[in-house]
N, C-alpha and C positions, 0 to 999 in steps of 0.2 A: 160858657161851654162846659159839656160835661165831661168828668175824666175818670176814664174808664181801666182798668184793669189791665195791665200787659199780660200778653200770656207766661211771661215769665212770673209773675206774682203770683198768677193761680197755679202755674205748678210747685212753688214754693211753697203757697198756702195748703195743697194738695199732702206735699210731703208732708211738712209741721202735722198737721191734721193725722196722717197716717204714722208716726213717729207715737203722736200722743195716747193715739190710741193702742199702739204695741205695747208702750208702756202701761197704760192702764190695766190690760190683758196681764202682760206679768206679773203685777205688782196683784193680782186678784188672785189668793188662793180659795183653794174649797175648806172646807171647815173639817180640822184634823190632819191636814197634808202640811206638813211644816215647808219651810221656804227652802231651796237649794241653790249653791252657790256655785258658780264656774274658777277656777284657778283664777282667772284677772279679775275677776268683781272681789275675790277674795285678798288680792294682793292690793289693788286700791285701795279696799277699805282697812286693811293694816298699812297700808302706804308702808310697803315694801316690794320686791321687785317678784316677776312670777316665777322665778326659779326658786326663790327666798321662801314662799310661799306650799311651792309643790315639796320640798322638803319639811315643811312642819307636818305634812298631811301626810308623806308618804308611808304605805304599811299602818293608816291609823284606819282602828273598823271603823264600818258606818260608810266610810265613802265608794261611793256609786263609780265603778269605772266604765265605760264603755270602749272596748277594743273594737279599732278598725282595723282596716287593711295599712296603712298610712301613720295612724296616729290613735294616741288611747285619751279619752276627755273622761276628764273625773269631774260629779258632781256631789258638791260637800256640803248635807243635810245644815240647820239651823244646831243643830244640836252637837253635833262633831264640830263646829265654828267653835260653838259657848266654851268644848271642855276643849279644845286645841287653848284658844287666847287664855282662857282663865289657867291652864298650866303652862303656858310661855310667859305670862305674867308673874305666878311663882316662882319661874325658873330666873327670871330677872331681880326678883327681891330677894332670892337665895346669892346669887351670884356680889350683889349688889353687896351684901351684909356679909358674906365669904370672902371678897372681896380685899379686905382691910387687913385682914390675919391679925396676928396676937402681936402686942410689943417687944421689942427684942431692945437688947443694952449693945448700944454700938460704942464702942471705945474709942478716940483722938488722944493722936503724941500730939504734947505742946511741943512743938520744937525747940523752945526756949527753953522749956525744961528739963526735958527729956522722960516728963513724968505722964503717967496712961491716966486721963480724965474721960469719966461716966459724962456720956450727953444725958440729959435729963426728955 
């Protein structure tokens, strides 16, 4: 016996199909248009949260805002990405090496002796 297709498969197959294809539509730019980002595609891919995300951006040129009635979608070119991450990545190796401050001489009573001894 032959076994044929539920209609639920073919609309499943239908979506996948139509999914893959939006995808491939996006992911095709023209030549010279750099790629643009949405706040969540940008926060997944620093895997950090969208609020986390719309404060690295906010007041940075370059990004596209669109204002509605409702709500304002910003879209953040390939190029405002590059110099956002590559300056929050400075700002984490500065923080990182600022971090440590300069050595300090901290003094201990021995209480046995009552004398002030240098920690080394």
């Amino acid at each position: 016996m032959l076994d044929l297709p539920t209609t639920q498969d073919i609309r499943d197959w239908d979506a996948k199909q139509a999914r893959e294809a939006a995808r491939a539509r996006r992911d095709r730019q023209p030549e010279g248009v750099e790629r643009r980002y949405t706040v969540p595609e940008l926060a997944a891919i620093w895997k950090i949260s969208d609020n986390a995300a719309r404060a690295l951006i906010v007041n940075e040129p370059g990004v596209i805002e669109m204002v509605g009635p409702k709500r304002t979608r910003r879209l953040i070119p390939e190029s405002v990405k590059l110099r956002v991450d590559q300056r929050s990545r400075a700002d984490t190796l500065q923080t990182a090496r600022s971090s440590r401050g300069p050595l300090r001489v901290v003094r201990k009573r021995n209480s046995r002796t009552a004398v002030v001894q240098k920690v080394r």
